[in-house]
C-alpha positions in Angstrom: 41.1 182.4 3.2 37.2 182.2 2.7 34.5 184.2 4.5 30.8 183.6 4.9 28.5 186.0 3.8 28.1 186.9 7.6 31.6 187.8 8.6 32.0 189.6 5.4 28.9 191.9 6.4 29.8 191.7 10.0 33.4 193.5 8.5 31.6 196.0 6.2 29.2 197.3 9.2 31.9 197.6 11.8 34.1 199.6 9.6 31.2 201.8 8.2 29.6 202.4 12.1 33.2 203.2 13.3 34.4 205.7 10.6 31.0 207.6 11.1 31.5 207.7 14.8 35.1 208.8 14.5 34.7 211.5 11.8 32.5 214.3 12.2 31.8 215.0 8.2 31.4 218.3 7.0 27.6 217.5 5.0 26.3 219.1 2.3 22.8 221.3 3.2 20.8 219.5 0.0 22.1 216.0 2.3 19.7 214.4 3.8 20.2 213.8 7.8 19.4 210.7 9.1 19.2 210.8 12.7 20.9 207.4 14.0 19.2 205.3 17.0 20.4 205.4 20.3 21.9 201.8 21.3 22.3 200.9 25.0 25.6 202.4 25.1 24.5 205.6 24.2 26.6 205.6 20.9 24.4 206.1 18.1 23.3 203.0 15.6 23.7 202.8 12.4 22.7 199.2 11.1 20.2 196.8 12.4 21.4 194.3 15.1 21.0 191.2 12.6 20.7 190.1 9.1 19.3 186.9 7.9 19.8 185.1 4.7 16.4 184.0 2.5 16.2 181.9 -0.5 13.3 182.7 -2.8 11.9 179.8 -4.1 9.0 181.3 -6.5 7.6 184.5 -8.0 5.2 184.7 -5.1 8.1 185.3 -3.1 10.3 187.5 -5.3 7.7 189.9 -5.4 7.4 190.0 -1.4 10.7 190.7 -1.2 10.9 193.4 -3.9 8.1 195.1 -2.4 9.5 194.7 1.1 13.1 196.7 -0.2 10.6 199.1 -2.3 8.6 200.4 0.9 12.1 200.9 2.6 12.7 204.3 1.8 8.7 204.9 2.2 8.6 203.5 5.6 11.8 205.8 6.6 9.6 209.0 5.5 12.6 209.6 3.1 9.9 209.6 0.3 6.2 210.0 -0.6 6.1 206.8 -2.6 8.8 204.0 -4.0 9.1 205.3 -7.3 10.6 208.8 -6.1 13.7 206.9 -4.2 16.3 207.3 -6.8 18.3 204.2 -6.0 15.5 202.2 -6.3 14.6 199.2 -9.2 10.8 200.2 -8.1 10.3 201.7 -11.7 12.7 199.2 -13.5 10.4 196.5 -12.1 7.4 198.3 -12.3 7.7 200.2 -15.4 10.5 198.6 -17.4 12.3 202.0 -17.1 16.0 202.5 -16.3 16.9 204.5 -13.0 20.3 205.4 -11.3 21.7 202.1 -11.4 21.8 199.9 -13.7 19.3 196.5 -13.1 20.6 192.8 -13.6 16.2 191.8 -13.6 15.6 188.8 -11.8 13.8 186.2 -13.4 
């Protein structure tokens, strides 16, 4: 049976936002804690409501969109700037230089 990409992440995000509402994990102090939005219900959130596919059609855009996932972790106060995120491609794309995980560069 095939899947869209839609009900695939759909899957991923229900499992994901139930096993961290059903287990209360025992975190490391050097974790991070990311304090979860309160949804309607009261239970907390975990992932956006939505998702939205986007085909980039030129450079212009690729850029836009690598700059977009680059101020993520800015944006979240989880760092000072993009380059100090260590899952980041910020300084694979910006720099040429190799971080945490390994780059497939976009042409």
């Amino acid at each position: 049976m095939r899947h869209t990409p839609s009900v695939v992440l759909k899957a991923l995000k229900q499992r994901v936002s139930r096993d961290l509402r059903r287990n209360k994990r025992r975190i490391s102090m050097a974790q991070l804690r990311l304090p979860f939005m309160s949804a309607g219900g009261g239970l907390p959130r975990f992932w956006q409501p939505r998702f939205y596919d986007f085909n980039v059609y030129s450079a212009k855009k690729k850029r836009e969109k690598l700059e977009y996932m680059h101020a993520n972790p800015v944006k979240r106060g989880l760092v000072k700037n993009p380059g100090a995120w260590m899952w980041s491609s910020f300084l694979f794309y910006e720099k040429g230089e190799p971080g945490l995980v390994p780059i497939d560069p976009v042409d």
